[in-house]
N, C-alpha and C positions, 0 to 999 in steps of 0.2 A: 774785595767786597762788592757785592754786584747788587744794585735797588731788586724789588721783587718784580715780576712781568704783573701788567696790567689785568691779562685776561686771566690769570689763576687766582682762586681765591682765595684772601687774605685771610691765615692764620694767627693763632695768639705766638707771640715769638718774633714773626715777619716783620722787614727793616718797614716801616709806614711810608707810603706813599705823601698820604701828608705832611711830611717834613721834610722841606729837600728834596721831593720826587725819591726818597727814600734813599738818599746819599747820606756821607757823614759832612759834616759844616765844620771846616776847619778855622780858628779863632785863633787870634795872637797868645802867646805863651807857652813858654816852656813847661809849664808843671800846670794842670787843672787838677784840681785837692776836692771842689766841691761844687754842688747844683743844688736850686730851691728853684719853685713856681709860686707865683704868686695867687689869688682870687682868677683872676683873668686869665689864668695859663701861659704867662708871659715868663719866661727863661732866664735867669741869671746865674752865670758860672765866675767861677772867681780861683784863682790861683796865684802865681807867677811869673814875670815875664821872663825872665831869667834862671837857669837852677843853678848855678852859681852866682850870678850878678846881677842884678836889677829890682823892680821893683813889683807889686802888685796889681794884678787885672780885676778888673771886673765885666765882663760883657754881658749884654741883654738882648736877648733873641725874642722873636714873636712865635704866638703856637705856629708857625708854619716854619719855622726855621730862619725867616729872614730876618735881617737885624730891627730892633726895635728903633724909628726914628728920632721916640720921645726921649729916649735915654743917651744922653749925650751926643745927638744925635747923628746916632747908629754907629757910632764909633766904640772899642773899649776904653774902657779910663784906666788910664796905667798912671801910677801913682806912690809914695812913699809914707809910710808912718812916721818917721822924723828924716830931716834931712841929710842928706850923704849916707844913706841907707840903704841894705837890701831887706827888702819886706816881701814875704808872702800871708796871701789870706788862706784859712784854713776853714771859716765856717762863716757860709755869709745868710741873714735871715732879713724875709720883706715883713717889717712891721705892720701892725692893723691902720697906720697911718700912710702906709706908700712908701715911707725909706726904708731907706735899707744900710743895715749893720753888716760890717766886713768884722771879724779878728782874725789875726793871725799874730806872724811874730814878727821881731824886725833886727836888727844888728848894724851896728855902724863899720862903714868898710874898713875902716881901722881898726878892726878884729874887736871893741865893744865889748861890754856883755849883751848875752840874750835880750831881748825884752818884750814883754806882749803889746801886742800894737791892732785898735780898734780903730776903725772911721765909719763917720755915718754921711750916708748921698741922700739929697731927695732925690723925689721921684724922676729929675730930670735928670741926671747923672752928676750933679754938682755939690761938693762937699756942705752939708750941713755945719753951717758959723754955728750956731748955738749946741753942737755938742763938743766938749774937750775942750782942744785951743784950735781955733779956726774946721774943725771937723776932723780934727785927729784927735787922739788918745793914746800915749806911753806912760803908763802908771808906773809911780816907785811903789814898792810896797818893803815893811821893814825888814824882811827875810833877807839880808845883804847877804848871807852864807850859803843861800838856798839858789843855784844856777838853772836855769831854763836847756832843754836840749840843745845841739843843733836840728838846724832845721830843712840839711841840704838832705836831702832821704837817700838814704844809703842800701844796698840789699847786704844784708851780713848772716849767717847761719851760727856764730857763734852769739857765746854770753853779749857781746858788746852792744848788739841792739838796746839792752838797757838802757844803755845811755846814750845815743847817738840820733834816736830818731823820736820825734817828737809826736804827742797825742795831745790833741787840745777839741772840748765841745764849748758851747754857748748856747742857753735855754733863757729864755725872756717870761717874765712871773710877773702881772703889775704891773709892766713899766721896767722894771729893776732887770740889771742884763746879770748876770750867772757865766763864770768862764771858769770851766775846770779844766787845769792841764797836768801834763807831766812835770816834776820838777827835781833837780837833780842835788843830796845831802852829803857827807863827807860817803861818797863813791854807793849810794842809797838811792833807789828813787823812792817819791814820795808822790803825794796828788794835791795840789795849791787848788783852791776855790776861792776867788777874788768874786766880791757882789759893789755893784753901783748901779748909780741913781739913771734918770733920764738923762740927765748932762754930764753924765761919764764920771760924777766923782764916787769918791769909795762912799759904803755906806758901813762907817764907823762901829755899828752895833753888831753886826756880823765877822766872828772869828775874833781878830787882833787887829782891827782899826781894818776890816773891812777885807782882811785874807784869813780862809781858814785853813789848818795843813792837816791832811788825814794820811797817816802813818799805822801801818801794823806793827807788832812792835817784833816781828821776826820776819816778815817777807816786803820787800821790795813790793812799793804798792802804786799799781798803775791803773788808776779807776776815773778814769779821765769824760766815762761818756754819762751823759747827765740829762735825769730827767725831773720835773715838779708835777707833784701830784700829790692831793690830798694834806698842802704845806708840810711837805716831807720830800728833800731831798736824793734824789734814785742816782747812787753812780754804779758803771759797770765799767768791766775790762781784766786783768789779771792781777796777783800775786805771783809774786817768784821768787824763785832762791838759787842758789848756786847747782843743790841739793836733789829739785825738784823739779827744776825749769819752769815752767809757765802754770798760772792754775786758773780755770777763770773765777771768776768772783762777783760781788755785790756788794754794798754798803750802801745804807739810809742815814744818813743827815737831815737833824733836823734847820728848822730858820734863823738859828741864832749862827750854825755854821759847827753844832760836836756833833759827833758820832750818836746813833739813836742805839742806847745801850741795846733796847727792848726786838731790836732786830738782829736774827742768827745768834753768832757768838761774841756779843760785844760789841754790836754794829755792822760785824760781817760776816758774808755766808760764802765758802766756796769748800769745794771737797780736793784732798789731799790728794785722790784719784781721777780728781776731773780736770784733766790736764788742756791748756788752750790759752786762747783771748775772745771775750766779747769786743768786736770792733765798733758796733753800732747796737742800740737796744731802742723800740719803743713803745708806746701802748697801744696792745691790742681791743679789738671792738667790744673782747668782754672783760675789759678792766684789768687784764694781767700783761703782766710785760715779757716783750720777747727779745730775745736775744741776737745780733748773728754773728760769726766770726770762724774760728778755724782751732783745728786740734793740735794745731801750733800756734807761731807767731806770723802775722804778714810779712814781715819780713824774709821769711823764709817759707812762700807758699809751695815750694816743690815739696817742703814734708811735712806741708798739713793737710788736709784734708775740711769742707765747709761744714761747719757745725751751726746747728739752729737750739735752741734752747728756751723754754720757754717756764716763768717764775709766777706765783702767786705772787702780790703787796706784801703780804705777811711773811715774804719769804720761804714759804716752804713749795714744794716741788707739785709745778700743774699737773694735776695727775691724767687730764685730759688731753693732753699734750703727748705723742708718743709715749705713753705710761708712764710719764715723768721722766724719764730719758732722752737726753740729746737726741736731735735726728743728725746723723752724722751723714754727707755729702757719697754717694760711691763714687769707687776712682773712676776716672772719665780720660779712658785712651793713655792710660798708666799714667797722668798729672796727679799733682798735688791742687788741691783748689781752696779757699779762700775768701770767705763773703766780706765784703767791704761795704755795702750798705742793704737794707730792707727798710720797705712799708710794708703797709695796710690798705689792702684796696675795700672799697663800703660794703661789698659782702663780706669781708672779712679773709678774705684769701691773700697769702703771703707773699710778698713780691720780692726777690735776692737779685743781686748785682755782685760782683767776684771777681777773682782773675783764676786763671787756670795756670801752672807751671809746672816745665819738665827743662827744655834745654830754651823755650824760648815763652814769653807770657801771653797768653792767651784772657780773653772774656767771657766769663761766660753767665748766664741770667736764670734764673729761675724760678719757678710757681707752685706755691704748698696749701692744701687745703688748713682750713685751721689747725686739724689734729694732728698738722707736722708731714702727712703724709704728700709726697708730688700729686699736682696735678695734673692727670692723665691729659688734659684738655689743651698743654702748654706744650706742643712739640712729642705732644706723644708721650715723653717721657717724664714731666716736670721742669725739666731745663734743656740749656741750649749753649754749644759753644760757639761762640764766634772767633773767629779768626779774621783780624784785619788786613792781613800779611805783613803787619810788621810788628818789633817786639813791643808790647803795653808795659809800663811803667807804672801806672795808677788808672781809676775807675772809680765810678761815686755814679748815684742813680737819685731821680726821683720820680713820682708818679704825676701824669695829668689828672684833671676831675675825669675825664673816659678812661682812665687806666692806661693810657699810652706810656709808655718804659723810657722817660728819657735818661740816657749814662751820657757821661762827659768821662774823660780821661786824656791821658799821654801818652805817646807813641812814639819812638824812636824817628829821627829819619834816615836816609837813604841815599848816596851812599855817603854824603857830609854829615860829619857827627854830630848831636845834638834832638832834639825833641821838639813835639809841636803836639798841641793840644786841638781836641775833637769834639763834636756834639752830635748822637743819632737819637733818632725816635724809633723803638718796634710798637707793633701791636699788642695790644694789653686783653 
């Protein structure tokens, strides 16, 4: 990967000179899972330090790339949800207060079970005493029969991704934090929604003493990504069956934690025919939600293809939206490709982050006018591969207030085995 030259001018696509002299900024950890910006444009990436042993990061970078001093200063915080633990974060958010919320999962190295595992930092990088027990949080909930994934991420092309690799989001409403994840029933997945308070304890009136469990009652239900809107609950992602393999899907919850009858069939909308996963969904500029993910599963992106899709609230099919039909991804230099995150930029144009696969994993980014269609303006063609020269492992994006593209991910190294985690900025 080579910065862009000073005297050519900068494109939408191009590594930005603003960050890093338009280098990647490489960060402790094995596995980077996720990125947020905060009001300020200040960077925090979170994953873990280890992908078999260790514990979870969080680093905080400044808009220019260099580490933030304020935030433990400029160091990452590596750290554990309970002790003698491996924990990775999977979704970290900067509250309207300055802290910041890590979840993920955690396991005790004596093989444990699963367990979800929250911590809150202020703004200096130092754990928040008043949330959990000293700024941690490993909730029991009463589902003892109900096991959590592992969470070492695996690439598998068979049935067994079902169970082996984990999806988990967090949405903040009020105050009240929202953790939908994957959860595993006699050889069934299912989708857990645990709700608590500001100091991390459950909130009793939601679900069964503060977990709710949403089950189809014929497909393997994996609707893990979560949005609030209008005190109605938005989850997305797939059903599946042995039968079928992957479907994508929706289901509306409402705030008490059941299913909203009065949406689709029962609560849920997917077609029998519309085969895939929703990886990431959120709300667009004209109140509909969008989709992105793959006409397979990520885990096996060499035979999927990136899928965009876009939903009315009511469930039924944006008809402004490629005539209500997926925009499905063209193949790109015979890969399979895979959206792993989108926003919203304020004109309302779609921004995609991916991996590309064939024999080794590639990145690659893209730009969609509202109607789904590429934007000609983004590389010519709507998107753009990158190649780091070594293999990607994971990718996750978020947007600045200019639209700058920042992706964080993982990358194999070279020629000692193991992983090290990354952060670029392109031009937006």
């Amino acid at each position: 990967m080579n910065s862009n030259k000073t005297t050519e001018p900068l494109q939408p696509g191009d590594f930005d000179p603003a960050f890093n002299d338009g280098k990647l900024v490489v960060i402790p950890g094995d596995v980077s899972n996720v990125v947020t910006i905060d009001p300020e444009g200040k960077i925090y990436v979170a994953g873990a330090v280890g992908s078999a042993r260790g514990g979870y990061f969080i680093t905080a970078l400044n808009p220019d790339g260099t580490r933030n001093q304020d935030f433990n200063n400029g160091e990452s915080v590596t750290n554990d949800f309970m002790p003698d633990a491996y924990s990775m974060g999977f979704n970290i958010t900067v509250l309207p207060d300055g802290k910041i919320l890590l979840v993920g999962l955690t396991q005790n190295y004596s093989s444990g079970p699963i367990m979800l595992g929250l911590a809150r930092y202020q703004p200096d990088g130092t754990l928040d005493q008043s949330f959990g027990i000293s700024g941690h949080l490993v909730p029991v909930f009463d589902y003892q029969d109900i096991k959590l994934p592992e969470f070492i991420v695996k690439k598998d092309s068979t049935p067994d991704y079902l169970h082996i690799n984990p999806r988990l989001s967090c949405v903040i409403h009020n105050g009240n934090i929202f953790v939908a994840m994957k959860g595993i029933h006699n050889q069934k997945n299912l989708t857990l929604i645990m709700q608590f308070d500001e100091q991390g304890y459950f909130i009793k009136e939601f679900g069964n003493n503060g977990t709710a469990v949403i089950e189809h009652p014929e497909y393997n239900t994996v609707l893990t990504q979560a949005l609030i809107i209008d005190q109605h609950l938005y989850l997305a992602g797939y059903l599946g069956s042995s039968s079928r393999g992957v479907l994508r899907a929706w289901a509306r919850v409402n705030m008490s934690g059941e299913l909203d009858i009065d949406f689709g069939a029962d609560g849920f909308i997917f077609d029998t025919q519309g085969s895939g996963e929703i990886d990431k969904f959120v709300l667009q500029k004209n109140s509909k939600l969008l989709g992105c993910g793959g006409t397979g599963v990520r885990e096996a992106v060499f035979a999927s293809r990136g899928m965009l899709v876009s939903l009315n609230r009511d469930g039924t099919q944006d008809m402004e939206f490629n005539e209500g039909q997926p925009v499905i991804q063209p193949i790109v230099d015979n890969k399979g490709s895979f959206w792993r995150g989108c926003a919203i930029q304020p004109d309302a144009r779609i921004v995609t982050c991916g991996l590309l696969a064939w024999n080794v994993m590639e990145i690659i980014v893209g730009r969609f006018l509202p109607n789904g269609k590429p934007d000609p303006t983004f590389n010519g063609e709507g998107w753009i591969p990158i190649n780091l020269g070594k293999d990607v492992s994971n990718v996750a994006m978020a947007l600045q207030n200019n639209n700058a593209i920042v992706v964080t991910g993982s990358m194999n190294t070279d020629p000692a085995p193991g992983s090290v985690s990354f952060v670029f900025q392109l031009q937006g």
